[in-house]
C-alpha positions in Angstrom: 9.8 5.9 -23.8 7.8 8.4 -25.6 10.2 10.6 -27.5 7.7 13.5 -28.1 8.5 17.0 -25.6 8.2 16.7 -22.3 4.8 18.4 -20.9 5.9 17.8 -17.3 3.1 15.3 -16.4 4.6 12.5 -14.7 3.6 9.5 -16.5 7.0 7.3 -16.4 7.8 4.5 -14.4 9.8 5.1 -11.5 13.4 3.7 -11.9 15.5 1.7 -9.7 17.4 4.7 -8.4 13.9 6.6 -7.4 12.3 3.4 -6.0 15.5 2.9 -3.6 15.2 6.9 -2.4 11.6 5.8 -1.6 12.7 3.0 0.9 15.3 5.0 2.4 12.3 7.4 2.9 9.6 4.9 4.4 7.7 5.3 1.3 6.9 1.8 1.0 3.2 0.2 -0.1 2.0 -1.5 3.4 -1.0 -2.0 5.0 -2.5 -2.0 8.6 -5.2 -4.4 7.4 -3.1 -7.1 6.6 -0.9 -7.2 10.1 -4.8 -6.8 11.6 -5.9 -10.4 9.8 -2.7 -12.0 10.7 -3.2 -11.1 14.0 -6.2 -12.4 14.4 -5.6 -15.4 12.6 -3.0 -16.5 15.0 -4.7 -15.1 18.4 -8.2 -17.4 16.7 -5.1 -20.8 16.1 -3.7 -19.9 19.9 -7.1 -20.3 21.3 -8.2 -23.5 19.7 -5.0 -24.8 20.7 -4.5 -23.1 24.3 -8.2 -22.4 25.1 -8.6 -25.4 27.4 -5.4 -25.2 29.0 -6.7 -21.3 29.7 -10.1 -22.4 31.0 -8.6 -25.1 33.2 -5.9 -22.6 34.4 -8.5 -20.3 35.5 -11.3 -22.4 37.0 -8.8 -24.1 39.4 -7.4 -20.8 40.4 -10.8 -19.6 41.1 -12.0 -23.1 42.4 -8.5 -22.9 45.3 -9.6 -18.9 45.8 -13.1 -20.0 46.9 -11.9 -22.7 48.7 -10.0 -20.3 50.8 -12.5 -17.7 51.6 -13.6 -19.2 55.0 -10.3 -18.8 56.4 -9.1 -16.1 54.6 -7.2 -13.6 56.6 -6.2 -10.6 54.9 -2.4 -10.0 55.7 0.6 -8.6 53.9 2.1 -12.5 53.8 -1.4 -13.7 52.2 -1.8 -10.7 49.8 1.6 -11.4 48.4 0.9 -15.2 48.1 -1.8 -14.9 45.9 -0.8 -12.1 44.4 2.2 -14.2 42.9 -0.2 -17.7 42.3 -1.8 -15.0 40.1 1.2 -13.4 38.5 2.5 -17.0 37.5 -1.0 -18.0 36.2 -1.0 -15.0 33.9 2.9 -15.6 32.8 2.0 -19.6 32.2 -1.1 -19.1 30.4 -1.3 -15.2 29.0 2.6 -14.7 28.2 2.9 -17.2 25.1 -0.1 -15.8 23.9 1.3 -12.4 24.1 4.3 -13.6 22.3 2.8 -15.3 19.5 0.8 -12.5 18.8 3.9 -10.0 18.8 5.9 -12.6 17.0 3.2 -13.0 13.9 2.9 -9.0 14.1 6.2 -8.6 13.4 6.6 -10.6 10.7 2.9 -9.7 9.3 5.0 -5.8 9.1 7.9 -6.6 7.6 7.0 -9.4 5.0 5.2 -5.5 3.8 8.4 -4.1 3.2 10.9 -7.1 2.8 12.2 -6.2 6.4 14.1 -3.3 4.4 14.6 -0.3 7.4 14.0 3.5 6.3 16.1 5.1 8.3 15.2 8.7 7.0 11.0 7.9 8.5 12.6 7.8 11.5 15.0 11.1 11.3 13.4 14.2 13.6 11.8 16.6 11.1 10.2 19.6 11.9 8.0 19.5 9.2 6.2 17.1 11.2 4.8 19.7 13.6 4.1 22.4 11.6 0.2 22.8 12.2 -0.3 23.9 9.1 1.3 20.9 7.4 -1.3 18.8 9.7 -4.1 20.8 8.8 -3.5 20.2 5.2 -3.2 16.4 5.8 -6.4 16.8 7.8 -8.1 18.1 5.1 -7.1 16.5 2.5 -8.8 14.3 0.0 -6.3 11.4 1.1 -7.4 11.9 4.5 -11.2 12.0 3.8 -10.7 8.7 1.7 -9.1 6.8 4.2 -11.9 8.4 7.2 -14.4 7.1 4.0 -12.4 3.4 4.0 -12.7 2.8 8.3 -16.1 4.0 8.4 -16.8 0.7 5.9 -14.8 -1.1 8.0 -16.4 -0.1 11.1 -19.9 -1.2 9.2 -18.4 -4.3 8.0 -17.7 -5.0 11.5 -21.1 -4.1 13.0 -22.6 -5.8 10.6 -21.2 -9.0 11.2 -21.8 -8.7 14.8 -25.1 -7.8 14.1 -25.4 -11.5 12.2 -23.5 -12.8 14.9 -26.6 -11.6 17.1 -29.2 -12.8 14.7 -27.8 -16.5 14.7 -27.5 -16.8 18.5 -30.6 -14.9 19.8 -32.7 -18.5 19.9 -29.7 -20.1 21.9 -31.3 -21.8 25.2 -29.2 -20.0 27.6 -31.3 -17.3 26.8 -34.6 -18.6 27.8 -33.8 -21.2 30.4 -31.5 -21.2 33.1 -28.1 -22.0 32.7 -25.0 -23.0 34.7 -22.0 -20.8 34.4 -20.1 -23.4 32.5 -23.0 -23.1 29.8 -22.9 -19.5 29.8 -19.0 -19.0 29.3 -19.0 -22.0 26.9 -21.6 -20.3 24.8 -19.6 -16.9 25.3 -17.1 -18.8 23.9 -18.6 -19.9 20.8 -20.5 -16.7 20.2 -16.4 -14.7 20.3 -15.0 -17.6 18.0 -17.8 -17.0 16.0 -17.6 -13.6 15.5 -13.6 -13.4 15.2 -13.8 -16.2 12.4 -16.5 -13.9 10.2 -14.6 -10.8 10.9 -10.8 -12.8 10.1 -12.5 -13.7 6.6 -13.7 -9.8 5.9 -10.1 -8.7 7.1 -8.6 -11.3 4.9 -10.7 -9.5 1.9 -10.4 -5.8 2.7 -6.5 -6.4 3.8 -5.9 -7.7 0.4 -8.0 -5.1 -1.7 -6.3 -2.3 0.9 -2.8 -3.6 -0.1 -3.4 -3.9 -3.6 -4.6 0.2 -3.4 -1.3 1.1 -0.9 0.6 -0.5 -3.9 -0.8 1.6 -6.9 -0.9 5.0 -4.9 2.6 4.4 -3.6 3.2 3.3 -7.3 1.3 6.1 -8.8 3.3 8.7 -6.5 6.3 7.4 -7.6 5.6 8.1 -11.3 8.3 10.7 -13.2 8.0 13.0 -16.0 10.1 12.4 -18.9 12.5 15.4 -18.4 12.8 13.8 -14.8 14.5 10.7 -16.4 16.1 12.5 -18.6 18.2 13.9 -16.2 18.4 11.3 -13.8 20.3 9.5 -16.5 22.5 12.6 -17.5 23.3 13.1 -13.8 24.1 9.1 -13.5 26.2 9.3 -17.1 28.1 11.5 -15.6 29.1 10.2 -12.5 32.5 8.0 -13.0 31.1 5.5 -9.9 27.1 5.1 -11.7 
């Protein structure tokens, strides 16, 4: 440690003692990016693996609803019957999407933070109404550089879907006629496409987001030396340090 006067510029590591009160705070280096990539990465594995089960669910739902419309009579009894073929369609095939989806969110979250809870992020503060506190977060030059980091995203996005676009405009089903099956098969492909090229640029920006969230949080953790200084008197002197 530097053992010249202390100008009061924080430019020391944080210790243990100030990284814990960070936890306990919520302060912790985490980024939205990363959950978004693993999320799509598992719905993109669910689909490869479920997708036919899906498609077949659906077409012979639709295929026995057809099949009924000549003697369909619309009565309570007949709304409620396929109103529950359709409920257990959705809980067969939708639910352990759903689930899978939640499941790898959750972990995506707290592999962040090492599953550590803040309970003082969660405590009711008033501070966090104050309109003028909000305004100052509004307008701050955190708050433009983030608004500055989801526009690129948003472009990075568009842009892909634009190439996306590009690659699929000299597909046949646009210039000849097509059966339905070739049309949602090639919807299909066009959306696995797409989520594949935007799964990779997640993957990227996730990373390089992460890597930021940890130096800020870092940086905004840093102490001056008279700050260490008397952490470590106030810890000499406390018999249970």
């Amino acid at each position: 440690m530097p053992q010249d006067s202390d100008t009061g510029e924080k430019t020391e590591e944080p210790t243990g003692k100030k990284l814990s009160e960070a936890v306990s705070r919520g302060n912790i280096a985490k980024s939205a990016d990363i959950n978004t990539a693993a999320l799509l990465a598992v719905a993109l594995l669910l689909l490869s693996l479920m997708g036919g089960k899906v498609w077949e669910g659906l077409r012979g739902y639709l295929v026995h609803i057809y099949a009924d419309l000549g003697s369909l009579k619309m009565t309570t009894t007949s709304i409620q019957r396929y109103l529950g073929e359709f409920l257990e369609l959705l809980g067969d095939l939708v639910l352990p999407f759903l689930l899978g989806v939640m499941f790898v969110g959750f972990l995506a979250a707290g592999t962040q933070v090492k599953f550590q809870f803040s309970p003082q992020a969660v405590e009711w503060n008033l501070n966090k109404f104050n309109p003028i506190n909000g305004l100052k977060r509004i307008f701050s030059w955190k708050s433009w550089g983030e608004f500055l980091i989801n526009m690129t995203k948003l472009m990075v996005v568009v842009g892909l879907l634009m190439n996306v676009v590009w690659n699929v405009i000299d597909h046949p089903v646009f210039h000849h006629p097509s059966y339905l099956g070739q049309v949602l098969n090639f919807m299909t492909e066009a959306a696995l496409m797409l989520l594949k090229k935007v799964l990779i640029a997640m993957i990227v920006i996730g990373a390089l987001d992460y890597a930021y969230q940890w130096w800020r949080t870092r940086d905004g953790l840093k102490m001056s030396i008279k700050d260490v200084k008397d952490e470590q008197k106030s810890q000499d002197g406390d018999p249970h340090s």
